[in-house]
C-alpha positions in Angstrom: 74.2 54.5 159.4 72.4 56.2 156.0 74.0 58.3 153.9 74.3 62.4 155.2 72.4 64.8 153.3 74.4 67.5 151.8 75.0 70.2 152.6 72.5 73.0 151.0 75.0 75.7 149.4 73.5 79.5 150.1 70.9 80.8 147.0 73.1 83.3 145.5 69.7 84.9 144.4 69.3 85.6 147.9 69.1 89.0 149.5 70.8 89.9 152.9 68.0 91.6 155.6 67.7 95.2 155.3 68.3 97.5 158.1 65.5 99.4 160.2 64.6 102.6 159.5 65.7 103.0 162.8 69.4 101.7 162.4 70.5 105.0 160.6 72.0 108.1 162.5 69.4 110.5 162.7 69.6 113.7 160.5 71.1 116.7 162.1 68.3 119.0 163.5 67.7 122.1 161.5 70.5 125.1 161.6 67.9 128.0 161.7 64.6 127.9 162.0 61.9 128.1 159.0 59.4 130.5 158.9 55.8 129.8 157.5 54.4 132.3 155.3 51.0 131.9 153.6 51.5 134.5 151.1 53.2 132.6 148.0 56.4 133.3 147.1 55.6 134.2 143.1 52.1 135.6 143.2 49.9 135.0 140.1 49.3 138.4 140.2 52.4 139.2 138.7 52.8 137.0 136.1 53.5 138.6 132.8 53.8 138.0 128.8 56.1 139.5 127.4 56.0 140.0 123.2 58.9 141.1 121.2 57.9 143.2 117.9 59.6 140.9 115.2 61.5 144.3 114.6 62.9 144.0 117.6 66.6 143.4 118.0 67.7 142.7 122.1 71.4 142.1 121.1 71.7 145.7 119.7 69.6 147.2 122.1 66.3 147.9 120.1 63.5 146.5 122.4 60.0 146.7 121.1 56.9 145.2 122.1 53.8 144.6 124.9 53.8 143.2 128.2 50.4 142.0 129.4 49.6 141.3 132.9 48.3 137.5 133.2 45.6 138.1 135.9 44.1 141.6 135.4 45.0 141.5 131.8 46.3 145.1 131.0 48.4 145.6 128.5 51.4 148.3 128.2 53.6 148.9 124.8 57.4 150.0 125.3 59.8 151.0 122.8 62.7 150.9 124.8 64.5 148.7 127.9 63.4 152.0 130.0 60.0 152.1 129.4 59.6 147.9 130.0 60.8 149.2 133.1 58.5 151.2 133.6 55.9 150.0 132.4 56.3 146.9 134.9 57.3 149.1 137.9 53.8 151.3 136.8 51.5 147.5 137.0 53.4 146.0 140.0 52.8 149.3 142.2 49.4 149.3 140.9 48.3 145.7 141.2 48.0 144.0 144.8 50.3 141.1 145.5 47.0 139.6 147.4 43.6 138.8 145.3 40.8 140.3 147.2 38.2 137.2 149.2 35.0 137.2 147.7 32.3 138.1 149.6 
């Protein structure tokens, strides 16, 4: 009889089989149902920039400076923490959340 062969030692370069996609638990289904809503959840239409006056000093409470409305493109000066509040309560009640469709 010839001589055996021998015997071929596993490549330990080799990878094992992966599992299925299948061979996983499936994820839990959802607790509460999601809700679709077309309107987007940060309109453009109230994006802002706000501008400190380089006079202004937040950490003592001297606020100074514009805040321009990114879409329609008015402007408001404050000189105060009040009146930025107002002044963005004043363009948010006045500006739609919604552009208007072209016609």
């Amino acid at each position: 009889m010839g001589a055996r062969p021998p015997k071929r030692r596993p490549d330990p370069n080799q990878t094992k089989a992966r599992p299925y996609p299948n061979d996983f638990p499936q994820p839990a289904a959802y607790a509460c149902s999601m809700t679709l809503d077309d309107r987007p959840s940060h309109p453009a239409a109230r994006s802002y920039v706000l501008m400190l006056h380089r006079e202004a000093m937040p950490q003592t409470g001297r606020v100074l400076g514009r805040l321009e409305n990114m879409v329609s493109g008015r402007r408001y000066y404050f000189g105060s923490a009040d009146e930025l509040l107002a002044c963005l309560t004043k363009d948010v009640t006045s500006t739609p959340t919604r552009p208007q469709e072209p016609l």
